[in-house]
C-alpha positions as semicolon CSV with decimal commas, in nm:
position;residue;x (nm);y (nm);z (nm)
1;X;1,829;1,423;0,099
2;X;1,632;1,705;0,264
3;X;1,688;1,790;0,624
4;X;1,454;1,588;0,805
5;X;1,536;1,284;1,024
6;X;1,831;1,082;0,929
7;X;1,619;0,810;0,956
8;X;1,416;0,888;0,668
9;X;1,545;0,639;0,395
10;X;1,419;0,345;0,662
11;X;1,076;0,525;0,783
12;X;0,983;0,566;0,413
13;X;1,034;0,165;0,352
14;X;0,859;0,120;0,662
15;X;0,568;0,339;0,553
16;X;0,518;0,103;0,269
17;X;0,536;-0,276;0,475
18;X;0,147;-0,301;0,599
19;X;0,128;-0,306;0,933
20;X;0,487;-0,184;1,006
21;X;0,382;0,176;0,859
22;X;0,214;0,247;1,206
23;X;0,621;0,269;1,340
24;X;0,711;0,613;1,145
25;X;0,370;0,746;1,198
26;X;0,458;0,725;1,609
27;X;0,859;0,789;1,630
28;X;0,908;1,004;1,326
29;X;0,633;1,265;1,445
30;X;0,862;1,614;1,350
31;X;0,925;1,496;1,018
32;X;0,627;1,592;0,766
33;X;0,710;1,408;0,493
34;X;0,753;1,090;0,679
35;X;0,391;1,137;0,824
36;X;0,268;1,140;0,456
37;X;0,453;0,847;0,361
38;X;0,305;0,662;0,677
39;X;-0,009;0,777;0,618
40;X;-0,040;0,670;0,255
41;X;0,120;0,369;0,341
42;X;-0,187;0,250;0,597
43;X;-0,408;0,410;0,316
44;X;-0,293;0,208;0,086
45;X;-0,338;-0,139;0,334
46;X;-0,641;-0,075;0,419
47;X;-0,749;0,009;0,028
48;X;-0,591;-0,342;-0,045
49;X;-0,742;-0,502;0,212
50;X;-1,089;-0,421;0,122
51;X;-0,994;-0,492;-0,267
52;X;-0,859;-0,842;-0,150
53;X;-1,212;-0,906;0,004
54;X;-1,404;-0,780;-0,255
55;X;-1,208;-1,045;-0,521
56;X;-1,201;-1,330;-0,290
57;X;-1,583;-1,304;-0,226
58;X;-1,657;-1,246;-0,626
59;X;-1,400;-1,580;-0,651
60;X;-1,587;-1,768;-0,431
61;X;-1,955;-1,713;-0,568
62;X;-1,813;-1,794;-0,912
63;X;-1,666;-2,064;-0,839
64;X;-1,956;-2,210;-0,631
65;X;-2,142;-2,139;-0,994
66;X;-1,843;-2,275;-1,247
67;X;-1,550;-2,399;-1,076
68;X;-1,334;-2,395;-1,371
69;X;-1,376;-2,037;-1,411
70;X;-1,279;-1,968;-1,033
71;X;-1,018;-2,148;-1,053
72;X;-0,878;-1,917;-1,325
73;X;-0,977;-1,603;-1,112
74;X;-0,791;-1,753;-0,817
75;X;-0,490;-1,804;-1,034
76;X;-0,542;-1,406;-1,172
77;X;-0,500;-1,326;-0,749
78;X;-0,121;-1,421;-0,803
79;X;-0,076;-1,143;-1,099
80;X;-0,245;-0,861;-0,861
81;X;-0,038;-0,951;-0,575
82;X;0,229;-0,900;-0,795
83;X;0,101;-0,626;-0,911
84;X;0,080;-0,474;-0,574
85;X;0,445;-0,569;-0,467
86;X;0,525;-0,360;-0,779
87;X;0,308;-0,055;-0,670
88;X;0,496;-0,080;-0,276
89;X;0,833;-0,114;-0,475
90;X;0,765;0,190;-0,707
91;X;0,600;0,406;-0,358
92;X;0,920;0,337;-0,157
93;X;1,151;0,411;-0,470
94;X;0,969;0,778;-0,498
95;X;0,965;0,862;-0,140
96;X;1,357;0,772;-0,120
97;X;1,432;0,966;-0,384
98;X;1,212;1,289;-0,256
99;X;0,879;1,244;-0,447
100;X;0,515;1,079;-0,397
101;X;0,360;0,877;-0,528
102;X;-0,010;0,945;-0,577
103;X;-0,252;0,720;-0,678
104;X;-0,629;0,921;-0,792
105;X;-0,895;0,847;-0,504
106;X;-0,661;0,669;-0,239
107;X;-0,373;0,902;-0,179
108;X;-0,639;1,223;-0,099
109;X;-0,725;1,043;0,220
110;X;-0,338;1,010;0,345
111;X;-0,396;1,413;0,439
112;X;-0,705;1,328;0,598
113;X;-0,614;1,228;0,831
């Protein structure tokens, strides 16, 4: 690993668990790399966040029109979730390993900031 913190294996996990991204961005505040993880990390909630609201109000004014066929888009939620698990898994596994992963028109905002 590059010098950095020896706790950067964890912090870069942490970067990618929601909420919990805010602890690297606050103890790990000499180690740039870190910061970027942490910062990409909230990026990335917050972009998920406002995706999840989008579908689940599309969802919901479908299905007050055909229930049948918002049933099946509430069923599709499960895939993306997975889908998203996958994307965390595949962040984390590039920041461990010394790389980033950058996703067009989300990641620019993690130096934003």
């Amino acid at each position: 690993m590059p010098d950095g913190s020896p706790n950067r294996g964890i912090m870069i996990v942490l970067a990618y668990l929601w909420l919990l991204a805010v602890v690297p961005l606050v103890v790990e505040k000499g180690d740039a790399e870190v910061q970027w993880h942490a910062r990409n990390g909230i990026v990335l909630m917050i972009a998920e966040i406002v995706a999840l609201g989008a579908y689940v109000a599309f969802t919901t004014l479908v299905s007050l029109a055909m229930l049948g066929l918002g049933f099946a888009l509430g069923l599709l939620l499960v895939v993306a979730w997975i889908a998203v698990l996958g994307l965390h898994v595949v962040a984390i596994l590039k920041g461990i390993n010394g790389g980033r992963l950058i996703l067009p028109g989300i990641s620019a905002y993690a130096t934003r900031f």
